[in-house]
MOPAC internal coordinates of N, CA, C and O (Angstrom, degrees):
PM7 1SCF
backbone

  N    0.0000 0     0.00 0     0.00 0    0    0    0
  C    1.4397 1     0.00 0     0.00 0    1    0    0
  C    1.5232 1   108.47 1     0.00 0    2    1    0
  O    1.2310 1   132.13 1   -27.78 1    3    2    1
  N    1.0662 1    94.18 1   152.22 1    3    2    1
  C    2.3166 1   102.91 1  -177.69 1    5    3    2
  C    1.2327 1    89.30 1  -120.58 1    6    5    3
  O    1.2310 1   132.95 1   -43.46 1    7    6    5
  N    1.4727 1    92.58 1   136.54 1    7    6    5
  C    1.4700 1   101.25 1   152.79 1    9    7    6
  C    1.6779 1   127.06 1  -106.45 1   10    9    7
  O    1.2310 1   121.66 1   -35.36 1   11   10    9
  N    0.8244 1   114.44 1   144.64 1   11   10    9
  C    2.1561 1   110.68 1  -177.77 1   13   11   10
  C    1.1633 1   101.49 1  -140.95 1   14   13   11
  O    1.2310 1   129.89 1   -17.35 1   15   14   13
  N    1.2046 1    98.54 1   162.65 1   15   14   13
  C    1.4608 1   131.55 1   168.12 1   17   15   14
  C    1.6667 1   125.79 1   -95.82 1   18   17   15
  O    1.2310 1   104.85 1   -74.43 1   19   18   17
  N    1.3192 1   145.62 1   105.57 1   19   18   17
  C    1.3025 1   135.25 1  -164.30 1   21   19   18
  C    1.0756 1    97.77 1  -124.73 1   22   21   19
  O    1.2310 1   118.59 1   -42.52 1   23   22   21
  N    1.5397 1   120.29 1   137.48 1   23   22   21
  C    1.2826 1   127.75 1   150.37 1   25   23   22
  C    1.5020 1   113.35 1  -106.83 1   26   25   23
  O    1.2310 1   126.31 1   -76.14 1   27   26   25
  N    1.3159 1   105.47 1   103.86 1   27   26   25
  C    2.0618 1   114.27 1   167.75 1   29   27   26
  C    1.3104 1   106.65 1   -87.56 1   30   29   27
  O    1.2310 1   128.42 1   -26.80 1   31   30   29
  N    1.9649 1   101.40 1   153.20 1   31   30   29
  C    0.8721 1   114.85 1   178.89 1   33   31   30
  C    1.4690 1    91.77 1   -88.42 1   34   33   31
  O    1.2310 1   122.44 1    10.99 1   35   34   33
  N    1.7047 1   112.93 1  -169.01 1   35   34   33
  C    1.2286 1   135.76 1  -159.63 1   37   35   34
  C    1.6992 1    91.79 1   -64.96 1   38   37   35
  O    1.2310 1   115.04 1   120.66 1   39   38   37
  N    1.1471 1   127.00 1   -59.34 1   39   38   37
  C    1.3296 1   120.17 1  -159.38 1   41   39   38
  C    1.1067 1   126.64 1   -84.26 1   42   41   39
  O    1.2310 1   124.80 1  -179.89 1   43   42   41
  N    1.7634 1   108.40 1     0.11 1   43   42   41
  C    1.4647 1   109.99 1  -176.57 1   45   43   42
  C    1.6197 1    84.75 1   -83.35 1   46   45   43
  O    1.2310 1   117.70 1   129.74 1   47   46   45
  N    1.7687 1   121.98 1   -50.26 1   47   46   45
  C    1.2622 1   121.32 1   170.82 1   49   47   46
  C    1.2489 1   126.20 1   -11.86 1   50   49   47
  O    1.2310 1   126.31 1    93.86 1   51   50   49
  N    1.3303 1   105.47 1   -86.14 1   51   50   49
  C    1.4463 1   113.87 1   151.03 1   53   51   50
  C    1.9718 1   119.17 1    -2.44 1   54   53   51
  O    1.2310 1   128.30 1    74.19 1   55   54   53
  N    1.3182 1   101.62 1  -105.81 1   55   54   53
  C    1.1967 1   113.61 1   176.43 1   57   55   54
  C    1.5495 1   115.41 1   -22.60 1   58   57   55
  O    1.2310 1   120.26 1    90.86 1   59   58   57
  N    1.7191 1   117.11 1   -89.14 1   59   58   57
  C    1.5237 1   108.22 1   165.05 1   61   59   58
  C    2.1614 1   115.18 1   -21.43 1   62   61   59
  O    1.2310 1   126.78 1   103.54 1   63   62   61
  N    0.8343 1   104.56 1   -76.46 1   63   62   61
  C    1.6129 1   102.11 1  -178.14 1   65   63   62
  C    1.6446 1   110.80 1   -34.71 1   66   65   63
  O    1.2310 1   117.60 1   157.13 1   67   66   65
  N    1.0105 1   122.17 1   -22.87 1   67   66   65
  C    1.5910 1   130.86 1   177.25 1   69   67   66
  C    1.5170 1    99.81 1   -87.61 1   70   69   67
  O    1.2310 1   123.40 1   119.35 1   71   70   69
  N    1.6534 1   111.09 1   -60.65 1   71   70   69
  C    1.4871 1    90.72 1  -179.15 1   73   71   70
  C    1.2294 1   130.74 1   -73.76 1   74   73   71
  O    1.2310 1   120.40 1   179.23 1   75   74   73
  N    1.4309 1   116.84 1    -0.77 1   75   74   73
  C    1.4593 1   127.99 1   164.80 1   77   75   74
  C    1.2392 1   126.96 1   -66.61 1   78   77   75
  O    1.2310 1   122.98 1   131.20 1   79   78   77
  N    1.7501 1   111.89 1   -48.80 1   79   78   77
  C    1.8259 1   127.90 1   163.71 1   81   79   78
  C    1.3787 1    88.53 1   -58.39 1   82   81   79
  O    1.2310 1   115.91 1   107.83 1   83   82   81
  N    1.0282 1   125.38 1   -72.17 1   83   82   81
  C    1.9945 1   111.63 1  -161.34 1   85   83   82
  C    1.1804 1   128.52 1   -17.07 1   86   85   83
  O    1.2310 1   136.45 1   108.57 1   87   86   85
  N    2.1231 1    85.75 1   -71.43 1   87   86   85
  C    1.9763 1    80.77 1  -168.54 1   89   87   86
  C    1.5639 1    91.14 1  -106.48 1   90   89   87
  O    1.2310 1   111.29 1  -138.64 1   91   90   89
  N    1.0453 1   134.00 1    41.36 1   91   90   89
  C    1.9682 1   140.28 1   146.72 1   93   91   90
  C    1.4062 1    82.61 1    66.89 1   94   93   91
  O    1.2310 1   117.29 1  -105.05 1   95   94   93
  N    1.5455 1   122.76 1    74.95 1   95   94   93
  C    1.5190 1   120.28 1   159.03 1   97   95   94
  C    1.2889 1   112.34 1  -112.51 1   98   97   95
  O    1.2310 1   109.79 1   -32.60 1   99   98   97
  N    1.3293 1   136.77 1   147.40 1   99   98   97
  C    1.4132 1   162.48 1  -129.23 1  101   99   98
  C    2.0456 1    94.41 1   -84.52 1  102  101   99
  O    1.2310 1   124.88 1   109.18 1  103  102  101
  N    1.5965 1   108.24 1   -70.82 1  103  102  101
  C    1.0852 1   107.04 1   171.73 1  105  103  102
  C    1.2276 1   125.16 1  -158.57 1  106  105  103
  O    1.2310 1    98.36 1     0.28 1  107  106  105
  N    1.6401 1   156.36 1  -179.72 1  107  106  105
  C    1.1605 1   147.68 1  -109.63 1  109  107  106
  C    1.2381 1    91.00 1  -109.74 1  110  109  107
  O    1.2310 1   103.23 1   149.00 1  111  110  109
  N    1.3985 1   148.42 1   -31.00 1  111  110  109
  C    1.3948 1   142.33 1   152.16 1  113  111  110
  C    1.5111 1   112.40 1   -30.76 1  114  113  111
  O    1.2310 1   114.97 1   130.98 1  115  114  113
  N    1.3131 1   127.14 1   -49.02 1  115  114  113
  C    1.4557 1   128.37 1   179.04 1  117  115  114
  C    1.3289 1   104.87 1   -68.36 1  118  117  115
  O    1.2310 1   115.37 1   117.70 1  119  118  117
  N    1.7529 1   126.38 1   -62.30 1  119  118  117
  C    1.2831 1   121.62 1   175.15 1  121  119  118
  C    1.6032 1   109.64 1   -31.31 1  122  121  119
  O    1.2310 1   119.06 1   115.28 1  123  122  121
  N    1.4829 1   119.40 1   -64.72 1  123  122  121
  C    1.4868 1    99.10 1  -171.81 1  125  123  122
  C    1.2797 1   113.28 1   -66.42 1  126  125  123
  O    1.2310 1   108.79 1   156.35 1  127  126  125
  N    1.1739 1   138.58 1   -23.65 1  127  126  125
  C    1.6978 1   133.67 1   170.79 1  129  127  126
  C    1.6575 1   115.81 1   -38.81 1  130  129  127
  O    1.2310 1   132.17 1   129.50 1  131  130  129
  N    1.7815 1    94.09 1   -50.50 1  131  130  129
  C    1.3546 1   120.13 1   173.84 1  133  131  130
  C    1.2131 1   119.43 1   -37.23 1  134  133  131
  O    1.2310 1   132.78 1   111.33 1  135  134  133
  N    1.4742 1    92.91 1   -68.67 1  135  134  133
  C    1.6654 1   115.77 1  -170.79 1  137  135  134
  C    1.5464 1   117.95 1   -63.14 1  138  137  135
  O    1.2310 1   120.67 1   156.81 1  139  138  137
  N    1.6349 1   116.32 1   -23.19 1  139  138  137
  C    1.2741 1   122.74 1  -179.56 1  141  139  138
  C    1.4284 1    99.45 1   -97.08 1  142  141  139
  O    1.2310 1   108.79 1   158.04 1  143  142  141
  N    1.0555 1   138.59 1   -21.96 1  143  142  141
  C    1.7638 1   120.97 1   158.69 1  145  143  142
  C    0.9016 1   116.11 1   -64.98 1  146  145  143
  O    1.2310 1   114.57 1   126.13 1  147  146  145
  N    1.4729 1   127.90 1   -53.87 1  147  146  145
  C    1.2267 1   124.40 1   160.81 1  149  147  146
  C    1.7280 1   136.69 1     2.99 1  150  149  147
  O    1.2310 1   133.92 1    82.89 1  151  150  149
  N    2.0294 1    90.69 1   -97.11 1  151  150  149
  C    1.0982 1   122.26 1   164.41 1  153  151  150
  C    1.6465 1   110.15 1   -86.31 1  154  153  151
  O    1.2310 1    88.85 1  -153.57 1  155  154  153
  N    0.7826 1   168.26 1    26.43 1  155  154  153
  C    1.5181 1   155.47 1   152.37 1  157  155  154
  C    1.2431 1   122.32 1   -95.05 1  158  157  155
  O    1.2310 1   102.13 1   173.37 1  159  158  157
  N    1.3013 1   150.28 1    -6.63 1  159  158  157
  C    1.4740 1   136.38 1   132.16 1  161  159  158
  C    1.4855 1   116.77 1   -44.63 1  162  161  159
  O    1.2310 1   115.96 1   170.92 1  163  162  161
  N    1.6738 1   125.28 1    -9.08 1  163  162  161
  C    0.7655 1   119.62 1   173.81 1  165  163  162
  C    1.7093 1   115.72 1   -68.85 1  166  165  163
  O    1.2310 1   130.29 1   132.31 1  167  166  165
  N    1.0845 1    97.76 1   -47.69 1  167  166  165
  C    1.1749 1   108.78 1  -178.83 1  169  167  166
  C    2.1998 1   134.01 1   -82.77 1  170  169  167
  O    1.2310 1   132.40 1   145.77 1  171  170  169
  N    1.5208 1    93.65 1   -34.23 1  171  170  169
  C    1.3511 1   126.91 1  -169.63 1  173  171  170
  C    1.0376 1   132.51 1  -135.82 1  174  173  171
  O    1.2310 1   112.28 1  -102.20 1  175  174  173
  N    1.5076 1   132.17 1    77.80 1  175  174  173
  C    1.6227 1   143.82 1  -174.43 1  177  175  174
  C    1.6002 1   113.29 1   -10.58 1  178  177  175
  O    1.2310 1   117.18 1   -40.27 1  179  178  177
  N    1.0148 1   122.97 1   139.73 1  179  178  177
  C    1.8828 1   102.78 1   164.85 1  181  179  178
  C    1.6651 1    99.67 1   -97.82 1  182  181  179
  O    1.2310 1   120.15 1   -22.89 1  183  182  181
  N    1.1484 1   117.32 1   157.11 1  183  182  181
  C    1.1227 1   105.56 1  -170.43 1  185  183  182
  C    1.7683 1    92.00 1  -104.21 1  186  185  183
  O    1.2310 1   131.71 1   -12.97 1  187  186  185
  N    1.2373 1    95.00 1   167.03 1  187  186  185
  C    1.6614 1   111.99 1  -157.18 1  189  187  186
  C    1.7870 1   121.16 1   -92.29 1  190  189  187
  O    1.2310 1   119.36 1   -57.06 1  191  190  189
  N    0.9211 1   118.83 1   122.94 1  191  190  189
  C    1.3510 1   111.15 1  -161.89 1  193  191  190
  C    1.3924 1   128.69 1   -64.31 1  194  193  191
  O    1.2310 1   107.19 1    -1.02 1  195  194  193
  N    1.5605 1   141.47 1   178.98 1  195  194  193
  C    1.4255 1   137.07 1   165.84 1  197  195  194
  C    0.9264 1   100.95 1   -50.21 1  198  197  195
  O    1.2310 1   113.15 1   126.46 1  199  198  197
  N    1.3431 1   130.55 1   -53.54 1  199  198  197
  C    1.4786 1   119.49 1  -146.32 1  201  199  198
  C    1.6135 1   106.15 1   -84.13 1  202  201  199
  O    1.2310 1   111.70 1   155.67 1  203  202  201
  N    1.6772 1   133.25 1   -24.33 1  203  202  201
  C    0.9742 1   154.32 1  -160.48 1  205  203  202
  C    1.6888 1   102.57 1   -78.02 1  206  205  203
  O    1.2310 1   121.31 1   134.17 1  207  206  205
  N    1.0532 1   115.09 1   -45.83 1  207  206  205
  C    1.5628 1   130.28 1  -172.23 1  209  207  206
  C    1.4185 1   105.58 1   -86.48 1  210  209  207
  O    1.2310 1   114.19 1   162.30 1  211  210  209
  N    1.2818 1   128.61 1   -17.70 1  211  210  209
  C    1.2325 1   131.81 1   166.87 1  213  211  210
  C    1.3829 1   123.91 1   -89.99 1  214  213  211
  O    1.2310 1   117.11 1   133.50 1  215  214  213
  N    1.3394 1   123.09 1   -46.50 1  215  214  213
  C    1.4150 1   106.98 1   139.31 1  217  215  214
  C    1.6157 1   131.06 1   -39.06 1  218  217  215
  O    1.2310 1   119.41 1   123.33 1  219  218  217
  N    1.0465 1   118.72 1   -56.67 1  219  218  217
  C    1.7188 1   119.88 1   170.36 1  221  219  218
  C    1.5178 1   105.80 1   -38.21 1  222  221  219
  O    1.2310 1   126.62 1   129.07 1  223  222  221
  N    1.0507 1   104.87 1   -50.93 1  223  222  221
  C    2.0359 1   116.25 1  -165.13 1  225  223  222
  C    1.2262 1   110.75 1   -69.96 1  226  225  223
  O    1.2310 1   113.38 1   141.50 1  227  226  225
  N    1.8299 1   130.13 1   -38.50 1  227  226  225
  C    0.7843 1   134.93 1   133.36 1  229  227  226
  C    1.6934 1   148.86 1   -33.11 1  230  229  227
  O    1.2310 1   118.88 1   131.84 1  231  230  229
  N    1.6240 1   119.74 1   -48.16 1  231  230  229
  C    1.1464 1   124.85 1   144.91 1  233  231  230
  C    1.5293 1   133.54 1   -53.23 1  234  233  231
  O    1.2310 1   118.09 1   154.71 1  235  234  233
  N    1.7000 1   121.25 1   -25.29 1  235  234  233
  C    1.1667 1   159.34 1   160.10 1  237  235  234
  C    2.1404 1    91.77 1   -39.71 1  238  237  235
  O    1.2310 1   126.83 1   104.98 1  239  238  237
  N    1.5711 1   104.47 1   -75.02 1  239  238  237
  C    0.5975 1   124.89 1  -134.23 1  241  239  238
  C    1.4252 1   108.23 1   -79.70 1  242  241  239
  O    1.2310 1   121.96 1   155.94 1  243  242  241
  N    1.6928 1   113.86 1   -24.06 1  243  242  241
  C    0.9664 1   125.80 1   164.85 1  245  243  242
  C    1.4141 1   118.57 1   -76.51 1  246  245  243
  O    1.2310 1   120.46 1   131.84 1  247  246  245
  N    1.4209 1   116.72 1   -48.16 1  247  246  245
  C    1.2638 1   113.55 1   164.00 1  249  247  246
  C    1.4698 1   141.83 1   -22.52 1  250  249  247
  O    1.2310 1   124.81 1   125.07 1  251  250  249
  N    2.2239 1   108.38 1   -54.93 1  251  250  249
  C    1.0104 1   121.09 1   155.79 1  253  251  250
  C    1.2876 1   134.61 1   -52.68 1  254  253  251
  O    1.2310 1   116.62 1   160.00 1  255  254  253
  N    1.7563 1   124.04 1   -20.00 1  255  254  253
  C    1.3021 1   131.22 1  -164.86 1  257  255  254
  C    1.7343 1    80.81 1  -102.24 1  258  257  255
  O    1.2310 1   107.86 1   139.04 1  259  258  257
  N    1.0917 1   140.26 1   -40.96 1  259  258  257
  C    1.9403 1   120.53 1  -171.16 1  261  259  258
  C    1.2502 1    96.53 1   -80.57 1  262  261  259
  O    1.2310 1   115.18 1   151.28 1  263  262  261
  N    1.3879 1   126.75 1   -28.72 1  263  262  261
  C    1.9604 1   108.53 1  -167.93 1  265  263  262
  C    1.7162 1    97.25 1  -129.40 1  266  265  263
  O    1.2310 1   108.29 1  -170.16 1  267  266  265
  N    0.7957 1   139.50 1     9.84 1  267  266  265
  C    1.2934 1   135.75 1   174.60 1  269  267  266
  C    1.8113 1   105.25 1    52.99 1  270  269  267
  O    1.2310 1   134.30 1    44.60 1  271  270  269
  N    1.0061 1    89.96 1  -135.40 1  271  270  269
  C    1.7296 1    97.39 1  -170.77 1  273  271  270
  C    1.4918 1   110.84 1  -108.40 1  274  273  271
  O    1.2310 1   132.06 1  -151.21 1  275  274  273
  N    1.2186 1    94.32 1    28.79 1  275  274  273
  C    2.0578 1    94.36 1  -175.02 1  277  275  274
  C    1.6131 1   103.29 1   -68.63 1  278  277  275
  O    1.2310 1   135.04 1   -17.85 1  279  278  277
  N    1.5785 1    88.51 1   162.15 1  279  278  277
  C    1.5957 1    96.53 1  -155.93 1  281  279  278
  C    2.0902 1    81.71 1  -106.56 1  282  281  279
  O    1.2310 1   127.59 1     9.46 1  283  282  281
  N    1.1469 1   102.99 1  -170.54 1  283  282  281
  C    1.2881 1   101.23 1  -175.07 1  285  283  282
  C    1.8100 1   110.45 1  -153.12 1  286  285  283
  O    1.2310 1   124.44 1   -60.40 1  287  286  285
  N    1.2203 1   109.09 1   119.60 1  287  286  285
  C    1.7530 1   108.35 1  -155.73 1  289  287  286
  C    1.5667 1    96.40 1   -69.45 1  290  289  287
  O    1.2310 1   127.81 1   -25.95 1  291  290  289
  N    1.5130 1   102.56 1   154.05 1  291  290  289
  C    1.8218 1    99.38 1   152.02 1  293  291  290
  C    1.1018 1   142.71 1   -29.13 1  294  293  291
  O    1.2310 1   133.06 1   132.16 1  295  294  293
  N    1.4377 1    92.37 1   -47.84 1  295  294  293
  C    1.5563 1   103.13 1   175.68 1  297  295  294
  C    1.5020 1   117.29 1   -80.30 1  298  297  295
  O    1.2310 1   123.30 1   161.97 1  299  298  297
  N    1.1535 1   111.27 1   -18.03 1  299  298  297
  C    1.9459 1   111.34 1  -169.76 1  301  299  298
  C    1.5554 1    88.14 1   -75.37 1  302  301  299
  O    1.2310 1   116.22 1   141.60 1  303  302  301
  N    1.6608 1   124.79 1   -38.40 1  303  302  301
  C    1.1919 1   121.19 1  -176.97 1  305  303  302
  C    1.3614 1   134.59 1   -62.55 1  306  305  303
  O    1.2310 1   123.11 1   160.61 1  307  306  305
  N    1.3159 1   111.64 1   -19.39 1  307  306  305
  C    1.1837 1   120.90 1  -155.94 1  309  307  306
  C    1.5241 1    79.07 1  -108.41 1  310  309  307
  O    1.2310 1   113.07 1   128.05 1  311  310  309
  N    1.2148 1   130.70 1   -51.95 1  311  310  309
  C    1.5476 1   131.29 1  -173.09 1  313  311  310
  C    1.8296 1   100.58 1   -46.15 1  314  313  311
  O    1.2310 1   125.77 1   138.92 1  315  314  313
  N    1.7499 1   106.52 1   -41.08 1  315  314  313
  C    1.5809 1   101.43 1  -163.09 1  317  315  314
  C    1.7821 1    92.04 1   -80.28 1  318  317  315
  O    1.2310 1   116.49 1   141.91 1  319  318  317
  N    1.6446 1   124.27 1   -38.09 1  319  318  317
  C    1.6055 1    78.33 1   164.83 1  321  319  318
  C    1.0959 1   108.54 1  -132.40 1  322  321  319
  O    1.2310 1   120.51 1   -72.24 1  323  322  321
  N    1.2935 1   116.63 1   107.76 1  323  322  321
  C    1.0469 1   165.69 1  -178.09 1  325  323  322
  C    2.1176 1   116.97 1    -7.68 1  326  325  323
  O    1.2310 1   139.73 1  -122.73 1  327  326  325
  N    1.6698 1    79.35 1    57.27 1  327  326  325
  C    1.8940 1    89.34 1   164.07 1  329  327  326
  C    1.3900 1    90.38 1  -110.64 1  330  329  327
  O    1.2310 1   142.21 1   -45.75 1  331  330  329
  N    1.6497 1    74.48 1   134.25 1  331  330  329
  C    2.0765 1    91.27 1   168.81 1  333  331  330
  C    2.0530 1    99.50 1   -96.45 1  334  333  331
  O    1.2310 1   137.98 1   -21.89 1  335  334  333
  N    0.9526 1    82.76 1   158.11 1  335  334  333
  C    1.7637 1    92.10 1   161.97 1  337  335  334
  C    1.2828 1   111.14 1  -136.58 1  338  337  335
  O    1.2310 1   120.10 1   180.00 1  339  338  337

């Protein structure tokens, strides 16, 4: 955990105090916690957990054992979604 110091102007004030009444949080430290889950994928990936990447690696893994490494033509692709030429 970090701790900081912020000085807001009037309207960031504002804002936090709204997202604080909203979702009934304690005090303006939570609002910005709030406000950056919120809005911050907008800006900044979250990065993905142990357990998250192991499922993936796993689905990966099954995948390779039913289809192996087959390649897949233009055309099979376009047939699977469904542009004709």
């Amino acid at each position: 955990m970090v701790f900081a110091r912020v000085t807001l102007d009037d309207y960031a004030n504002r804002v936090l105090n709204v997202v604080k009444a909203k979702f009934g949080l304690r005090d303006k430290s939570e609002a910005i916690n709030k406000f950056v889950e919120i809005y911050g994928d907008e800006l900044v990936e979250r990065e993905a957990s142990d357990a998250y990447v192991k499922k993936l690696l796993t689905i990966e893994e099954k995948h390779f054992k039913k289809h192996g490494k087959k390649k897949m033509s233009p055309r099979e692709l376009d047939e699977l979604c469904g542009v004709r030429r």
